[in-house]
C-alpha positions as CSV (number, residue, x, y, z in Angstrom):
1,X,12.7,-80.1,31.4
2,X,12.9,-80.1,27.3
3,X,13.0,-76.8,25.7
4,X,9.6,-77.8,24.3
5,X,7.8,-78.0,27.6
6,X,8.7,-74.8,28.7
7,X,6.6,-72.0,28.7
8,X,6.7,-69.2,25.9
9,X,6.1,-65.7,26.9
10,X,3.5,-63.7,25.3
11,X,6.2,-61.2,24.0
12,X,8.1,-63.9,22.5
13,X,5.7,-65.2,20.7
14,X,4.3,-61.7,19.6
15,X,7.9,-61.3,18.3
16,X,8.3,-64.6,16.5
17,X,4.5,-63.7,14.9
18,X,5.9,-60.8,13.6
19,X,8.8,-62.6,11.8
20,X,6.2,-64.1,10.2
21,X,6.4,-67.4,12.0
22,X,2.6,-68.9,11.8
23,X,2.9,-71.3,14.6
24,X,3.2,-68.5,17.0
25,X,0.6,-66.2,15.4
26,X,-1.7,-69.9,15.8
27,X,-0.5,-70.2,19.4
28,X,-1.4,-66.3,20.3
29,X,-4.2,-67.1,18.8
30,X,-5.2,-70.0,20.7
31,X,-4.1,-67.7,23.6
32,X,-6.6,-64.8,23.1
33,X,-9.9,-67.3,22.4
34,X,-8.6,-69.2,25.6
35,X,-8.1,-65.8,27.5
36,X,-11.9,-64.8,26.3
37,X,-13.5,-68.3,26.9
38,X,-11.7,-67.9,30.5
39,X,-13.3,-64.9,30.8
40,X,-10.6,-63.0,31.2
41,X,-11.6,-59.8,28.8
42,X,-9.1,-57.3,30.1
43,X,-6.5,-60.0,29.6
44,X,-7.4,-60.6,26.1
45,X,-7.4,-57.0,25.4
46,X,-4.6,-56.2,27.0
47,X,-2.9,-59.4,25.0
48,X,-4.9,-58.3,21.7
49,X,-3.2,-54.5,22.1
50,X,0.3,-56.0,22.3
51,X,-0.2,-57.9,19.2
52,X,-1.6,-55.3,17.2
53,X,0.9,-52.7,18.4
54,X,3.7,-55.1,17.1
55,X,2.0,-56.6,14.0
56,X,0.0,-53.9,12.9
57,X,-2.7,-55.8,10.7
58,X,-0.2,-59.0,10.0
59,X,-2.9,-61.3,10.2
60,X,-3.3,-62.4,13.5
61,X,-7.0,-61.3,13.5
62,X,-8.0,-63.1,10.3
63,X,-8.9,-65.7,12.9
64,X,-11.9,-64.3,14.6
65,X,-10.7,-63.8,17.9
66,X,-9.9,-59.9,18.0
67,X,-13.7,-58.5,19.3
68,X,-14.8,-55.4,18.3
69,X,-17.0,-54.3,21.3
C-alpha cells in the first residue's frame, strides 16, 4: 500500500492544519461537511471541537462548515 492511500487520522491532520498546512485544513474540512451530510452531528461536533481546541480561530471555519446551532 502507498503512503498516499493510507488513511490519515483526524489528529494528524488537525496537527498538520495547525502548522499551517492548507491541504489538511481543506481535507478536515471536507471531513466535517461529509460528517454533517452523513448525518453524523455528534461526529462533526465532536471533530469541530478538536479542531477549534487546537487551532483556535486559524481559519478552518472560514469555509462554512462549523454550525452554530
Amino acid at each position: 500500500m502507498d503512503a498516499n492511500t493510507l488513511p490519515v487520522s483526524d489528529d494528524n491532520l488537525i496537527a498538520r492544519a495547525a502548522e499551517g498546512d492548507v491541504v489538511a485544513r481543506q481535507d478536515l474540512a471536507a471531513r466535517l461537511r461529509k460528517l454533517r451530510w452523513m448525518g453524523s452531528d455528534d461526529e462533526a461536533k465532536l471533530l469541530a471541537a478538536k479542531v477549534g481546541a487546537r487551532l483556535s480561530g486559524a481559519g478552518i471555519y472560514s469555509e462554512g462548515v462549523q454550525n452554530t446551532d
